[in-house]
Structure formats: C-alpha cells, structure tokens
Backbone and ligand atoms as CSV (ligand in chain L), in Angstrom:
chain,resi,resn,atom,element,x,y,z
A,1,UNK,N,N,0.845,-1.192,0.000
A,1,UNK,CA,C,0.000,0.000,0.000
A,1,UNK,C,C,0.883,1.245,0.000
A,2,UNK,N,N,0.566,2.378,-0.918
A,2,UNK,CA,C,1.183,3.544,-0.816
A,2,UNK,C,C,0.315,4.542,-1.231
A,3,UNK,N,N,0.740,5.463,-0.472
A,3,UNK,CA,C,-0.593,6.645,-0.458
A,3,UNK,C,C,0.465,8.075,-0.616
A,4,UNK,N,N,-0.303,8.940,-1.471
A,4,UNK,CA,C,0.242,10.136,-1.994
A,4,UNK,C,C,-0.912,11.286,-2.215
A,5,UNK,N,N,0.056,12.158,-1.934
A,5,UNK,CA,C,-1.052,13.351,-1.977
A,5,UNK,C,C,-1.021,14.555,-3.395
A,6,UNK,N,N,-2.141,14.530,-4.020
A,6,UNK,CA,C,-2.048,15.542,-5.215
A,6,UNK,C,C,-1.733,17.238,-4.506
A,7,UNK,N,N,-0.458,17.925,-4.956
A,7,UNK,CA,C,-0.392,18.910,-4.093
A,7,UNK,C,C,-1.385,20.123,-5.139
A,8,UNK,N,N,-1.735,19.722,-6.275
A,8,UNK,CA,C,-2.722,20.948,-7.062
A,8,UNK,C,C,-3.949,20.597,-6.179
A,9,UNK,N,N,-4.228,19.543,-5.634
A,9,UNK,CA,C,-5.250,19.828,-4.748
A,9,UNK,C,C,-5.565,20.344,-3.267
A,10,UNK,N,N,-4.746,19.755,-2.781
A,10,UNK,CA,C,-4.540,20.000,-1.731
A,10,UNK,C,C,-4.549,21.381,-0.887
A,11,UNK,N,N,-5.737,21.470,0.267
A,11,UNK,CA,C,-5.999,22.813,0.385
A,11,UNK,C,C,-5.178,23.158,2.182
A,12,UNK,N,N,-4.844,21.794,2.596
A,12,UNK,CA,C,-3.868,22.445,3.428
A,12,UNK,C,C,-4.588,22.323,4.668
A,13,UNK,N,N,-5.821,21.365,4.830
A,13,UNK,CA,C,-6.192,21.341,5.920
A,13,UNK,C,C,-6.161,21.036,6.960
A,14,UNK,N,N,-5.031,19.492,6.871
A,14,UNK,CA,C,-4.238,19.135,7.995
A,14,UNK,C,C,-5.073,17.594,8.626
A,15,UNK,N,N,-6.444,17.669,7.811
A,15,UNK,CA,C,-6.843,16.128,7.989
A,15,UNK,C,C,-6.245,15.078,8.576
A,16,UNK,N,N,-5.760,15.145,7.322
A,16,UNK,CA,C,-4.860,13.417,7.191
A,16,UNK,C,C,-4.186,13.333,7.668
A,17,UNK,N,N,-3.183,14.521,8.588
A,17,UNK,CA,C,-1.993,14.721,9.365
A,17,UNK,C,C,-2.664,14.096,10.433
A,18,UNK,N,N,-3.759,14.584,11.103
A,18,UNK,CA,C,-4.039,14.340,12.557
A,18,UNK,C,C,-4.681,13.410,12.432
A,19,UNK,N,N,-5.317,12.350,11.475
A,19,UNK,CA,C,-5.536,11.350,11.293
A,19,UNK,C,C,-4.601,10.225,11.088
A,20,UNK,N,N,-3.790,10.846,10.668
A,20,UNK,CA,C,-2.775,9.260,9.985
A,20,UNK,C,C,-1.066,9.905,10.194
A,21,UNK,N,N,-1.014,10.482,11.430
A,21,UNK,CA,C,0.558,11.426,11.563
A,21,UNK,C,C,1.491,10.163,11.170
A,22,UNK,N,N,1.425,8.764,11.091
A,22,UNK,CA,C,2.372,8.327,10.575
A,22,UNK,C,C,2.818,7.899,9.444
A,23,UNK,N,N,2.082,8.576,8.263
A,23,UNK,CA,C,2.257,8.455,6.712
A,23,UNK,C,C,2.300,10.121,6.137
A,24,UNK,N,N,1.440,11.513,6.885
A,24,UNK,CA,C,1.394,12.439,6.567
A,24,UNK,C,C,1.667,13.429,7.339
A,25,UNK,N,N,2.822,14.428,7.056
A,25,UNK,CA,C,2.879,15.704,7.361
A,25,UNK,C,C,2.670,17.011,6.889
A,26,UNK,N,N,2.929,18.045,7.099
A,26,UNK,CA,C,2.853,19.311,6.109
A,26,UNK,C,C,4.339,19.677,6.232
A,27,UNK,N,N,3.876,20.118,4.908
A,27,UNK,CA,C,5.750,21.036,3.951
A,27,UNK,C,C,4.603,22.054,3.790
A,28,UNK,N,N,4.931,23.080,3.786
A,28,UNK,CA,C,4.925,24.608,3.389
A,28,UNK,C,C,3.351,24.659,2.484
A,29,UNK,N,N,2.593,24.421,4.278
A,29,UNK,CA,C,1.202,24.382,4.283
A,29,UNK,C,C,0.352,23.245,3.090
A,30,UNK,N,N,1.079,22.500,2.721
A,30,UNK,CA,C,0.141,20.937,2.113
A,30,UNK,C,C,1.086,19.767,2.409
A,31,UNK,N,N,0.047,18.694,2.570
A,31,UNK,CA,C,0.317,17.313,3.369
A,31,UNK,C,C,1.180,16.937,2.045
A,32,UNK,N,N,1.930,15.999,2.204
A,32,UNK,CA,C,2.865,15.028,1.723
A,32,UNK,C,C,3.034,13.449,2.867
A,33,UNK,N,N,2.750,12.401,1.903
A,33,UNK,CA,C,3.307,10.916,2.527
A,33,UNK,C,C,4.182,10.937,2.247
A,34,UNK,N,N,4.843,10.639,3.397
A,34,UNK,CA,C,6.399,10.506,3.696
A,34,UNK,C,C,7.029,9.224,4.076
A,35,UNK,N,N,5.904,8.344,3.560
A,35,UNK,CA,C,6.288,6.491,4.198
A,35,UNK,C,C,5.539,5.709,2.869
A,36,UNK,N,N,6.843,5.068,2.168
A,36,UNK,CA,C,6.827,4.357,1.152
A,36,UNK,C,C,6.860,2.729,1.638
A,37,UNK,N,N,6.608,1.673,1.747
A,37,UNK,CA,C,4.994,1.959,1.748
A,37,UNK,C,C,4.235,2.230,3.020
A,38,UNK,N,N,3.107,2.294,3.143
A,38,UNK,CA,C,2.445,2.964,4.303
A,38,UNK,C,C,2.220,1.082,5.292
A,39,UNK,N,N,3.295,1.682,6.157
A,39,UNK,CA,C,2.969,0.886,7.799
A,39,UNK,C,C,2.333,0.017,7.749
A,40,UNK,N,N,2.067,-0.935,7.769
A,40,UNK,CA,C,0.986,-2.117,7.823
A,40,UNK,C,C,0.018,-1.380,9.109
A,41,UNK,N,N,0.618,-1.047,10.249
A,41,UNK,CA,C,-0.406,-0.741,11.684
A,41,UNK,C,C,-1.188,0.820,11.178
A,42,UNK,N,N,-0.482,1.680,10.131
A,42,UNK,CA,C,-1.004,2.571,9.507
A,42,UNK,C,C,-2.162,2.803,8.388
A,43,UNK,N,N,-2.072,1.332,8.115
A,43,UNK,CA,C,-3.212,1.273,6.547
A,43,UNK,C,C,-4.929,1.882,6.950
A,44,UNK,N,N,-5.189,1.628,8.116
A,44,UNK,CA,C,-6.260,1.719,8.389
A,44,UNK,C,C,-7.016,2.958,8.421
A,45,UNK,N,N,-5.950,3.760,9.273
A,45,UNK,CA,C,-6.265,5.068,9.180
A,45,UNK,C,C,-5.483,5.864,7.619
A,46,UNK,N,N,-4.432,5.598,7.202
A,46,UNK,CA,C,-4.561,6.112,6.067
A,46,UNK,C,C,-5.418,5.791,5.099
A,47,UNK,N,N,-6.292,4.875,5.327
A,47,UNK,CA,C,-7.416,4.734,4.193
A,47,UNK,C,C,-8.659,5.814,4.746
A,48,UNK,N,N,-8.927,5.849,6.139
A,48,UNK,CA,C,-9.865,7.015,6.543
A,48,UNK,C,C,-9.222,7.976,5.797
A,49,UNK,N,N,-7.860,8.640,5.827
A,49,UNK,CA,C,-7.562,9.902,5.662
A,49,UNK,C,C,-8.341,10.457,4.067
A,50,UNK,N,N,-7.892,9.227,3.312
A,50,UNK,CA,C,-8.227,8.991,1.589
A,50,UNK,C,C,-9.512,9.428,1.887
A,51,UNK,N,N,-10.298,8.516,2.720
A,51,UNK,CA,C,-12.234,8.923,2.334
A,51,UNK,C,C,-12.439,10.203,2.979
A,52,UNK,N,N,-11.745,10.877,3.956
A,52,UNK,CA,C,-12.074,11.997,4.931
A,52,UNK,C,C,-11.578,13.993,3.947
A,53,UNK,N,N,-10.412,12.967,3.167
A,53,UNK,CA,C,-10.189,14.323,2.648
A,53,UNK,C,C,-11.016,14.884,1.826
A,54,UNK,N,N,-11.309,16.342,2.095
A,54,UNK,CA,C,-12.037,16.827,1.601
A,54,UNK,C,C,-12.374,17.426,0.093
A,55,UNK,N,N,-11.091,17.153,-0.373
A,55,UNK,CA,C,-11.073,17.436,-1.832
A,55,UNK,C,C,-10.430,16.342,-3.040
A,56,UNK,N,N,-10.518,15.048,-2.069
A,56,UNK,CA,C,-10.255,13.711,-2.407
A,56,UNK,C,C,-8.519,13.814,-3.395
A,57,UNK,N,N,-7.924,14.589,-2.307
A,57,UNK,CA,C,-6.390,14.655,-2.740
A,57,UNK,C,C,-5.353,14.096,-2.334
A,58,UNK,N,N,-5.595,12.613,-1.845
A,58,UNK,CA,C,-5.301,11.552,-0.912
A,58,UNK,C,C,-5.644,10.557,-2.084
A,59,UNK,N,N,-4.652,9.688,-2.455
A,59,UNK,CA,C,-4.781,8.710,-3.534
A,59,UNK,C,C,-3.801,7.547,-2.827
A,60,UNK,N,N,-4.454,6.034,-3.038
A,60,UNK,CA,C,-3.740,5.285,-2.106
A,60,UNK,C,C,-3.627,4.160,-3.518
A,61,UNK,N,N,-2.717,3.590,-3.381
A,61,UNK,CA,C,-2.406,2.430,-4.567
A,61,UNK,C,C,-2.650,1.032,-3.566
A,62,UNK,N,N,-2.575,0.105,-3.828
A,62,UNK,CA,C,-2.152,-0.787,-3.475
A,62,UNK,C,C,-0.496,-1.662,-3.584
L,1,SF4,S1,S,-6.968,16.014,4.137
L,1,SF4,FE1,FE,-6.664,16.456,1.974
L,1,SF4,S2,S,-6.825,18.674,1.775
L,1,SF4,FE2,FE,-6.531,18.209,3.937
L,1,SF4,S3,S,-4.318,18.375,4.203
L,1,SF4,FE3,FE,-4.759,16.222,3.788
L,1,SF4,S4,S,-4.521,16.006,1.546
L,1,SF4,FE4,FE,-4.676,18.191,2.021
C-alpha cells in the first residue's frame, strides 16, 4: 500500500496529518506521505484519511 497526496489539490487542511501522523505531514502548508509503503499498523487510518479528505487529494495504490 502507498498513499500520496495531489499537491494541485490540496488545500492544506491538515486532515490526514491528525488522522494518519504516521504516513502524513505538512511542507509549506500541504500534506505530503512521507512512508513508502504505508505501515501495515497505519493502513487503516490512512485509508480514513483517503475517504475523509475533503477534496479527495489523498490517492492510495495498493
Ligand atoms: S486532508 Fe486532503 S486537503 Fe486536507 S491536508 Fe490532507 S490532503 Fe490536504
């Protein structure tokens, strides 16, 4: 599983950070995954983050 964030979308809200702080942080006010691939104990909530973001700028592969 790997999850990435579109930064043309991304409005900087900090969601997915406080949802899933161990795949997403902010760089210069928009989230970036920073864990190739995402945590096995992390998948769960980085899949909330995917359905929670609000401008669906959270894309997760398998
Ligand atoms: S939830 Fe979506 S819009 Fe909000 S910071 Fe994360 S990627 Fe950006």
């Amino acid at each position: 599983m790997k999850a990435k964030v579109d930064p043309e979308l991304c409005i900087g809200c900090e969601l997915c950070v406080n949802l899933c702080p161990e795949v997403f942080r902010m760089e210069d006010g928009k989230a970036v995954a920073f864990t190739d691939p995402t945590p096995e104990a992390a998948r769960e909530s980085c899949q909330q983050a995917k359905e929670q973001c609000p401008v669906d700028a959270v894309v997760v592969s398998s």
